[in-house]
C-alpha positions as CSV (number, residue, x, y, z in Angstrom):
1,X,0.0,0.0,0.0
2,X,2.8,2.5,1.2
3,X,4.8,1.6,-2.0
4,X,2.1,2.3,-4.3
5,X,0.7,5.4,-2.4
6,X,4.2,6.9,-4.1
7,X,4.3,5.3,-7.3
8,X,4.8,8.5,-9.0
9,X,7.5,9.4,-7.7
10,X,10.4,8.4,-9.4
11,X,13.2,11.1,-8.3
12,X,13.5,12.8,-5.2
13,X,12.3,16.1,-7.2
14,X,8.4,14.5,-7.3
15,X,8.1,14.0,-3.8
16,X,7.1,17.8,-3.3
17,X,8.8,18.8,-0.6
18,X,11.5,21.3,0.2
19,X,13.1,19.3,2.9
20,X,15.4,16.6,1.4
21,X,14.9,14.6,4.4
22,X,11.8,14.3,3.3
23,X,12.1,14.3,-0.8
24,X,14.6,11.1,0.0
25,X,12.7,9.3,2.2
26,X,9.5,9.2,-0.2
27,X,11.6,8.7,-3.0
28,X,12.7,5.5,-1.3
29,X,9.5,3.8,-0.7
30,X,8.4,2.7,-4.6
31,X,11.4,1.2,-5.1
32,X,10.0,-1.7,-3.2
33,X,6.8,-1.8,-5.1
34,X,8.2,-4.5,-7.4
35,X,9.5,-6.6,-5.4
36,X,6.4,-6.5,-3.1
37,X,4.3,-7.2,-5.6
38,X,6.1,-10.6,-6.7
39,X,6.3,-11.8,-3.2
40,X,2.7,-11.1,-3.1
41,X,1.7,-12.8,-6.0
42,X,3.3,-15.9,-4.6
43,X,1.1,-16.5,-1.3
44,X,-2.4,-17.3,-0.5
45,X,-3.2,-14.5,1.8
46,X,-6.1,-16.3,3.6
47,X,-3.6,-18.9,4.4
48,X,-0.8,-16.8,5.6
49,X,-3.2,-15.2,8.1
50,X,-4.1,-18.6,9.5
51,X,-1.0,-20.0,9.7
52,X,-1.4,-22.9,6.7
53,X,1.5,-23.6,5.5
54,X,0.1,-26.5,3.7
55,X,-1.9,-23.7,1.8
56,X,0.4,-20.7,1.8
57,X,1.8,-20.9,-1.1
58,X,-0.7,-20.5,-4.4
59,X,-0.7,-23.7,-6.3
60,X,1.2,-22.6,-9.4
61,X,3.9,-21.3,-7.2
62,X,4.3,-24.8,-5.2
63,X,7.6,-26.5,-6.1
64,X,7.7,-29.8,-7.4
65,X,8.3,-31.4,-4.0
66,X,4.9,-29.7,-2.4
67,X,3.0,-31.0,-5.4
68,X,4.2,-34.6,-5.3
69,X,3.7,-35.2,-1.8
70,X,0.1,-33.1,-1.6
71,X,-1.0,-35.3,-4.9
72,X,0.2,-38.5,-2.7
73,X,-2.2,-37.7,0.0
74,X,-4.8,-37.3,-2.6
75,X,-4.1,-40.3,-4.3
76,X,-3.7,-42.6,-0.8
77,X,-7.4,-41.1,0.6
78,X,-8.7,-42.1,-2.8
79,X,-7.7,-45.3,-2.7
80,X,-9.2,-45.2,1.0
81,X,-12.5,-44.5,-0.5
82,X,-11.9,-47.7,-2.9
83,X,-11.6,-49.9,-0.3
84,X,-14.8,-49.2,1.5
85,X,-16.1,-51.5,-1.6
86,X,-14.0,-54.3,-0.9
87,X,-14.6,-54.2,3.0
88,X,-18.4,-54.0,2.6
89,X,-17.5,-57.1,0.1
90,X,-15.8,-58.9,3.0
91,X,-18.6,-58.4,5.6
92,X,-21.2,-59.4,3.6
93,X,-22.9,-56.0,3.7
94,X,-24.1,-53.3,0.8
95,X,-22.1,-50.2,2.2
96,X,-19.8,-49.4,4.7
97,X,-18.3,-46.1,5.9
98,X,-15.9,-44.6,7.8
99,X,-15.9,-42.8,11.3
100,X,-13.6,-40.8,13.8
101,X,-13.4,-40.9,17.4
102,X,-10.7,-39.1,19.5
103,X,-8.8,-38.1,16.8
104,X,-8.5,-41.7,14.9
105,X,-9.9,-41.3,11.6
106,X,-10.8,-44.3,9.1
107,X,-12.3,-46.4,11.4
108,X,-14.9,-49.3,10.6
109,X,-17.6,-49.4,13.2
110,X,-19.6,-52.2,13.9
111,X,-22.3,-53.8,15.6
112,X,-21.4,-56.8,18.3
113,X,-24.3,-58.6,17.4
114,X,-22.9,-58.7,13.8
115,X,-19.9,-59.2,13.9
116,X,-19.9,-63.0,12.1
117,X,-18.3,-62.0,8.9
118,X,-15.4,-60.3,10.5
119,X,-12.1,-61.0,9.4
120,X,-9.8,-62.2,11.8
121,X,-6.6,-59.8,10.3
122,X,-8.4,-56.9,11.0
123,X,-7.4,-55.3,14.6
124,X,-9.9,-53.9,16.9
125,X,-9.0,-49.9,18.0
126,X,-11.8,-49.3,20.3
127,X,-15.4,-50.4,21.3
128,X,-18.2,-50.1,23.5
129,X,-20.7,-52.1,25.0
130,X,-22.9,-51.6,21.8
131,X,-20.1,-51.3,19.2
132,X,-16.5,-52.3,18.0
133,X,-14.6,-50.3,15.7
134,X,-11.5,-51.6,13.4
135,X,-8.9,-51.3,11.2
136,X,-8.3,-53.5,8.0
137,X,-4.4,-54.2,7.3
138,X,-4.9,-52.9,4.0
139,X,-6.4,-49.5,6.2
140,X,-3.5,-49.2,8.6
141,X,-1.3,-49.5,5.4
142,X,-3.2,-46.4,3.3
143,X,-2.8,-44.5,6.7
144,X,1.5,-44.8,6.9
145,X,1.5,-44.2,4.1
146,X,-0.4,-41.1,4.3
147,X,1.1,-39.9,7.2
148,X,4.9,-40.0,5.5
149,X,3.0,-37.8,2.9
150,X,2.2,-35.4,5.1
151,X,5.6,-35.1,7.1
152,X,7.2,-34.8,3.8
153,X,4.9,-32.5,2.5
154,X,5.8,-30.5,6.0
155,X,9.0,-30.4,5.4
156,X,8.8,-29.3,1.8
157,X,6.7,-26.9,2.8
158,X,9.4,-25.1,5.8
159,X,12.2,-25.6,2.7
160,X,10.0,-23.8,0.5
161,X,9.1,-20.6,2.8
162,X,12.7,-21.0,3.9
163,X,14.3,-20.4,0.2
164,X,11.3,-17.4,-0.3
165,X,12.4,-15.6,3.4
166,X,16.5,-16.5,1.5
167,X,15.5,-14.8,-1.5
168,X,13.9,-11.8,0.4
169,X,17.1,-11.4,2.1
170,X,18.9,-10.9,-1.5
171,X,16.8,-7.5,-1.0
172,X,17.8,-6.8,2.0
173,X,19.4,-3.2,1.0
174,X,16.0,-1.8,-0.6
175,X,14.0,-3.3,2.4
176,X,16.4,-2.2,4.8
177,X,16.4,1.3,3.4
178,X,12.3,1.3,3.1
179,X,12.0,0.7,6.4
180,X,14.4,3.4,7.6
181,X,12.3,5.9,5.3
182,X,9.3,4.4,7.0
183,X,10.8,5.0,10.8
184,X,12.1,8.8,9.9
185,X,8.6,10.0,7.9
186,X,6.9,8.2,11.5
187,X,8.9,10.0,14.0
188,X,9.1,13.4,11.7
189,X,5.0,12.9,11.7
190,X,4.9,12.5,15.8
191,X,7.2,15.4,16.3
192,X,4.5,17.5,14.0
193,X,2.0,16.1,15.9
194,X,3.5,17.4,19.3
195,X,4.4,20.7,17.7
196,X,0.6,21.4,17.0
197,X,-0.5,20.9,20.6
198,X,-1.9,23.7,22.4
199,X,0.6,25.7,25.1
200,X,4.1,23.5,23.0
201,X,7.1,25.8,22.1
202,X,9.8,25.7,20.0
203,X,13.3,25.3,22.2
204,X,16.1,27.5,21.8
205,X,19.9,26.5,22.0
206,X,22.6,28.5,23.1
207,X,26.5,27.5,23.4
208,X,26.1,28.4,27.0
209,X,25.8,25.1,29.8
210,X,21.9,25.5,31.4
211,X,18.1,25.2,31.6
212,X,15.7,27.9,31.1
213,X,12.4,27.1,31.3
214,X,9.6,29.3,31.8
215,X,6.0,27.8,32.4
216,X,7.4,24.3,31.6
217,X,4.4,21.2,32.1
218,X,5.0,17.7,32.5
219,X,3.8,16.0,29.4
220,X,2.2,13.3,30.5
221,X,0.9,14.5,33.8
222,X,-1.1,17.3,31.9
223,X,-2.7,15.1,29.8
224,X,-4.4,13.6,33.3
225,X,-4.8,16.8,35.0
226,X,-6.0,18.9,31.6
227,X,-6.4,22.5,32.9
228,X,-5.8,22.2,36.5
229,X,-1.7,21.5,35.8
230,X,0.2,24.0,37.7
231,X,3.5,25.3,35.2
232,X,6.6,26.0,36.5
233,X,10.1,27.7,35.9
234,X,13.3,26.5,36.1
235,X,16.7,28.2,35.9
236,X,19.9,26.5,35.8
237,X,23.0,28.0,33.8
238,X,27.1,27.1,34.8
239,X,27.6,30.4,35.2
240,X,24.7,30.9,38.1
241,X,23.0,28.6,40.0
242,X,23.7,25.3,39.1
243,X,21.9,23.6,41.8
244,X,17.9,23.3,42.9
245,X,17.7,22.0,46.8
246,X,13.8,21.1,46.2
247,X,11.4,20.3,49.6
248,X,8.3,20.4,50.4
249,X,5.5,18.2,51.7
250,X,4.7,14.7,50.7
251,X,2.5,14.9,47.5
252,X,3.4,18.7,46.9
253,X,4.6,18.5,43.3
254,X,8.4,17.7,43.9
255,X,9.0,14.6,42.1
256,X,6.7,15.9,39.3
257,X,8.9,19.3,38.8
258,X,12.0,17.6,38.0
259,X,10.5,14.9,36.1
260,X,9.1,17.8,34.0
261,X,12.7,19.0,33.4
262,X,14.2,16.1,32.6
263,X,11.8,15.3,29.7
264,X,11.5,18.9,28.6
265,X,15.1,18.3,27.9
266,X,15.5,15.4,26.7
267,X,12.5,16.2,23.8
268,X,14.0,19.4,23.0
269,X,17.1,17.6,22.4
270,X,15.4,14.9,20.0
271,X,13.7,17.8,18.2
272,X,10.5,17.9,19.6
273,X,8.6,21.2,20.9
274,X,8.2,21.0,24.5
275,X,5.1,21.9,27.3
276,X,6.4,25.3,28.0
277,X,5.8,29.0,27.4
278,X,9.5,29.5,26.3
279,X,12.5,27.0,26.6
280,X,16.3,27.9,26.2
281,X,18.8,24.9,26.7
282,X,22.3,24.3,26.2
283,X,23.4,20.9,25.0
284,X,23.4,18.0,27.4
285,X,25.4,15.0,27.2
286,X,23.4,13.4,29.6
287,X,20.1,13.0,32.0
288,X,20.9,10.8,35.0
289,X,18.0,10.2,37.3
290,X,18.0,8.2,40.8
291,X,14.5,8.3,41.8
292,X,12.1,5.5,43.4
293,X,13.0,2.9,46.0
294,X,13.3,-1.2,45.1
295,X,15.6,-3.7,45.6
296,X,17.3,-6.7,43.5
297,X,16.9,-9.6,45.3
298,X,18.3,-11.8,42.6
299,X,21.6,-10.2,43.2
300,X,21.2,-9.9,47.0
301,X,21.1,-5.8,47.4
302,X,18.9,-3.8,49.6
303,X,17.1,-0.6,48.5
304,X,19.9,0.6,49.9
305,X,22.6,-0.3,48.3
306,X,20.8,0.0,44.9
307,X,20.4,3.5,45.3
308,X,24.0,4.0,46.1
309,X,25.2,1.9,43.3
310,X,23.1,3.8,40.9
311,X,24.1,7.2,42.4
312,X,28.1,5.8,42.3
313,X,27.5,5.4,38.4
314,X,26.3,8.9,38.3
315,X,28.8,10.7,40.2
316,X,31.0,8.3,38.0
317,X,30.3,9.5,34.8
318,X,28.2,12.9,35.1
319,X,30.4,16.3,33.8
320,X,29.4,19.5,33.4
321,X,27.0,19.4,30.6
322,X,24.9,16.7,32.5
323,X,21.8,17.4,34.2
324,X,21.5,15.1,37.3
325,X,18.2,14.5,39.3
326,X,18.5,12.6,42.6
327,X,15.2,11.9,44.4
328,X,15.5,11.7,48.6
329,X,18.9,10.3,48.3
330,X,19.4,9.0,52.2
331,X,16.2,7.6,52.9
332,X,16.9,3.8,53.0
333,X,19.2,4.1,55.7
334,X,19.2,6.1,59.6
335,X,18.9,9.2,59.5
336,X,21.9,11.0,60.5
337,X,23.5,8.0,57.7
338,X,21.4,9.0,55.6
339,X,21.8,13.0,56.2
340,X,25.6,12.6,55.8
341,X,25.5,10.9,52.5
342,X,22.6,13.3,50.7
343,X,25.1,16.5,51.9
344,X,28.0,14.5,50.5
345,X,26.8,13.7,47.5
346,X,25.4,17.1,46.9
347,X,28.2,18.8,47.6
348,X,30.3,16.6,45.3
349,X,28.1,17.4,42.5
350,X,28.0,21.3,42.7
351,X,31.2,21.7,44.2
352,X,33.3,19.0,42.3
353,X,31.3,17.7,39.2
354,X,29.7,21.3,38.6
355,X,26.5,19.7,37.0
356,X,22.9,20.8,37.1
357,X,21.8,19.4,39.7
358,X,18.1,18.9,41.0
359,X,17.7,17.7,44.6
360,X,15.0,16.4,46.0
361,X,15.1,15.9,50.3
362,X,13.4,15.8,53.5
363,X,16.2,16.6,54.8
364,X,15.6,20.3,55.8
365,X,19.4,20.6,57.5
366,X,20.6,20.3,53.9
367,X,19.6,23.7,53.3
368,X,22.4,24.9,54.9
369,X,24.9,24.1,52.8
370,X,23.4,26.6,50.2
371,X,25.1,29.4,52.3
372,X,28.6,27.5,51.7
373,X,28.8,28.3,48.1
374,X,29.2,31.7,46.7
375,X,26.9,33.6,44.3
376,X,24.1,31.3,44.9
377,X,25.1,28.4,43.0
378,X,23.3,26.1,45.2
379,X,19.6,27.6,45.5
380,X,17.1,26.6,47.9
381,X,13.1,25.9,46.6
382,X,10.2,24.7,47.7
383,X,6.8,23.4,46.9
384,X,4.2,25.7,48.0
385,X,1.0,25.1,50.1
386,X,-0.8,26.8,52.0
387,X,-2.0,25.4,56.0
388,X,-5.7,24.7,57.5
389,X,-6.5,24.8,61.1
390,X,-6.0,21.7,63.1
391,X,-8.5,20.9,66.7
392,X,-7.7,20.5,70.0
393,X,-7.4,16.7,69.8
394,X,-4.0,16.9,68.0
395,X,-4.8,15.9,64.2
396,X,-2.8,16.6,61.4
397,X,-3.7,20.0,59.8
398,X,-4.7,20.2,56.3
399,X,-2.7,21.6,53.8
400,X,-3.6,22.6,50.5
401,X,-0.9,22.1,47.7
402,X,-0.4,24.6,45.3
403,X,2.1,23.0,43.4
404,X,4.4,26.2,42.4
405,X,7.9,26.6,43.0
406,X,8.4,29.1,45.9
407,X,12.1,30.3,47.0
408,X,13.3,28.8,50.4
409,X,12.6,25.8,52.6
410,X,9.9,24.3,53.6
411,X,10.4,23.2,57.4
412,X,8.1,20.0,57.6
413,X,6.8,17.5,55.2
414,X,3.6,16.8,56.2
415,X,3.5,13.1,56.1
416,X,0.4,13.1,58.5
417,X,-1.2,14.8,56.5
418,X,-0.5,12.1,53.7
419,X,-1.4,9.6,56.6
420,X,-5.1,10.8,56.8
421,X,-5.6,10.5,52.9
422,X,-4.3,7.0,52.9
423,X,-7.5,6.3,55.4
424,X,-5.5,5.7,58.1
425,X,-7.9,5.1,61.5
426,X,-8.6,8.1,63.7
427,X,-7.3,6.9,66.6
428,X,-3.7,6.2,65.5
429,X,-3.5,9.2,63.4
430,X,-4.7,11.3,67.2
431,X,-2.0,9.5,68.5
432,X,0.9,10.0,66.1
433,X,0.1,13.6,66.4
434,X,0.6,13.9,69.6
435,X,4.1,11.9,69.5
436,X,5.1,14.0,66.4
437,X,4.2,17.3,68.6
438,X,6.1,16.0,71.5
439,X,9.0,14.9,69.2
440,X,9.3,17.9,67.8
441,X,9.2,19.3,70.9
442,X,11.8,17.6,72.0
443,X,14.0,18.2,69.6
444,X,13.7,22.3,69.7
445,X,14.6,21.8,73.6
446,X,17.8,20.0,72.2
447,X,18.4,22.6,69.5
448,X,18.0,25.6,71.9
449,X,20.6,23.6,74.9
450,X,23.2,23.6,72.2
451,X,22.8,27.1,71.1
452,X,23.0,28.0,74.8
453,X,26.2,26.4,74.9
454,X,27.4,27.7,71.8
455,X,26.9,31.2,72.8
456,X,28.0,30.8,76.3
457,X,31.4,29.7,74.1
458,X,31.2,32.6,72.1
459,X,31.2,34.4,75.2
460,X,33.8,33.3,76.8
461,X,36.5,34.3,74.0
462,X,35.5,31.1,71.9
463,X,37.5,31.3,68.1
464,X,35.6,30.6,64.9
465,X,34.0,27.8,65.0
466,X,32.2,28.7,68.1
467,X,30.7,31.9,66.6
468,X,29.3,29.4,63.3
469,X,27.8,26.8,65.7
470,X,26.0,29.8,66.7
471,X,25.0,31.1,62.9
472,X,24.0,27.3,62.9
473,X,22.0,26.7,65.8
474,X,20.2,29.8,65.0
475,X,19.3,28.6,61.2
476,X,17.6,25.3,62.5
477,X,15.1,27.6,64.8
């Protein structure tokens, strides 16, 4: 069909395009059309689509070996049909005919009360009380034979289709390049498609290292969420800030966000237009992502260790003109573990590696390290919401996400909240407010002991170090 949608096109020049991608590939698809044709010619299409191979071939292109052995089958069933004359003559009777039960065909059933005519060479297959059914010798003979006609014929038939599928690869080339034409035009046609949706823009590339995005979507999200998805900006650039410290509450947005990013990227880079208002880029060698939690029991890790083996590989091969997304890096592990490996590995990758860098945490004492690197190459963001009221008997407030991109930190995560829309009973949710509250708690006593100390240091004539464990302990409050 595609072969002779084109058939009048016989240069490049009739295709009637401007593009030569697109002159070429058209030009390349009649070229078949001969070739197609033949093959075509050749095969019973009714059979090809039930899988006969018996049939698949039309008779006058059957070779010589298909023929003989399908005009021996013909030839043994009619002599099959002959000798129902000379049974009936043998058991005395004016006809006899054949029947099939599970599967064994050309059997001669007969009565037990009549059975006095029977000769004794003939072997019984199967009976019932009523019944007995047999084979002549002369039956069993017509039926081997038969059967090597038809694993012959079998075998002819897989030679056959085997020397069509050899001669098919003799075109190989024009195939091959038909094909290709076939898989350019498709993806040329999807990429139009894209560019014609509503609130898609062109990208622009500039020799500079970054990401500018401005109202940038998540692609497939959208499609779920229609109206109701929330854009976002992004703005990352080698010579700025190279690095997005994202937090928020649990189902804010985060994840989302930098998934949006990454595949805003990676489509402008395969020549798509992208979900954005406006999109500059610089060239990426790379998108490495560490996101979601699982384990490979097969090879014996833990969650854990998979997500440090796959964020070793990315610290291993990410440069500057990669854009690397790490998801809660630290959470399969305690928490002051876990806190010591996310700051490690995000200071490795703005300080050392110098890639974009998106990453996600929980871990709000991470914001700190944004103040160790100058210029603001290491930005803090959050997910914004906005808070409810919560009652007397301790439950979790309720938050409503707005899922934008707001500067700074946010200072809790919410998982209560998450807690209560996963239907979690009343009771226990009463309860693990009040032991987060007291936790919390806790932990502010803790926090304000050690600035006490700090500044009764700093007071006392204490050096530097002192004076930051105040800057510090002031931070966390």
């Amino acid at each position: 069909m595609i072969a002779q949608e084109y058939a009048h096109v016989k240069s490049p020049a009739d295709a009637g395009f401007q593009s030569s991608l697109l002159k070429d590939a058209i030009a390349s698809l009649p070229m078949i059309a001969d070739d197609v044709v033949q093959y075509l010619e050749r095969i019973n299409a009714k059979a090809a689509k039930e899988d006969d191979k018996y049939s698949f071939f039309l008779d006058e292109h059957e070779t010589d070996d298909i023929t003989n052995h399908k005009m021996g089958i013909v030839a043994v069933e009619h002599d099959l049909q002959e000798f129902k004359a000379v049974a009936a003559e043998k058991l005395k009777r004016k006809k006899v005919d054949y029947v099939t039960v599970a599967g064994i065909d050309f059997l001669i059933e007969l009565e037990n009360a009549q059975l006095k005519n029977l000769p004794a060479s003939w072997a019984k297959i199967s009976g019932t009380k009523k019944v007995s059914r047999y084979h002549a010798p002369e039956v069993v003979n017509y039926i081997r034979e038969r059967d090597q006609h038809k694993e012959a014929l079998g075998n002819a038939c897989d030679a056959a289709f085997a020397d069509l599928l050899s001669e098919i690869g003799g075109k190989y080339q024009a195939f091959r390049d038909c094909v290709q034409s076939l898989a350019v035009l498709d993806c040329l046609l999807s990429l139009a498609e894209v560019a014609t949706q509503p609130g898609y823009c062109k990208p622009e590339f500039t020799n500079e290292i970054g990401v500018d995005i401005a109202g940038g979507r998540h692609p497939m999200v959208e499609q779920l969420l229609l109206d109701s998805f929330v854009p976002n900006d992004v703005h990352l650039s080698s010579e700025g800030t190279r690095a997005l410290l994202v937090t928020g509450p649990n189902m804010g947005g985060k994840s989302s966000y930098v998934r949006s990013v990454a595949l805003i990227a990676i489509m402008a880079q395969i020549g798509s237009y992208v979900p954005a208002d406006s999109a500059k880029l610089g060239l990426l060698d790379a998108v490495f992502t560490r996101m979601g939690a699982f384990d490979n029991m097969m090879k014996g890790e833990s969650t854990f260790m998979v997500e440090l083996s796959e964020t070793s590989d990315i610290l291993k091969q990410a440069s500057p003109r990669s854009l690397v997304i790490l998801d809660e890096l630290g959470r399969g592990t305690s928490t002051h573990d876990g806190v010591a490996i996310a700051h490690a590995v995000l200071h490795h990758a703005v300080a050392s590696l110098h890639c974009l860098t998106l990453f996600i945490t929980h871990y709000q004492s991470l914001a700190r390290l944004a103040s160790h690197f100058p210029a603001g190459e290491l930005q803090n963001v959050h997910m914004r919401f906005t808070e409810g009221n919560h009652n007397a008997r301790e439950e979790p407030e309720d938050i409503t996400f707005l899922y934008e991109v707001g500067e700074g930190v946010a200072h809790r995560s919410y998982g209560l909240n998450v807690a209560k829309l996963a239907g979690l009973p009343g009771a226990l949710l009463e309860e693990a407010g009040r032991r987060s509250k007291a936790m919390e708690e806790l932990e502010g006593r803790r926090r304000l002991a050690y600035l006490a100390k700090a500044v009764g240091r700093v007071v006392e004539g204490g050096g530097v170090e002192d004076v930051e464990r105040v800057v510090a302990g002031v931070e966390q409050l």
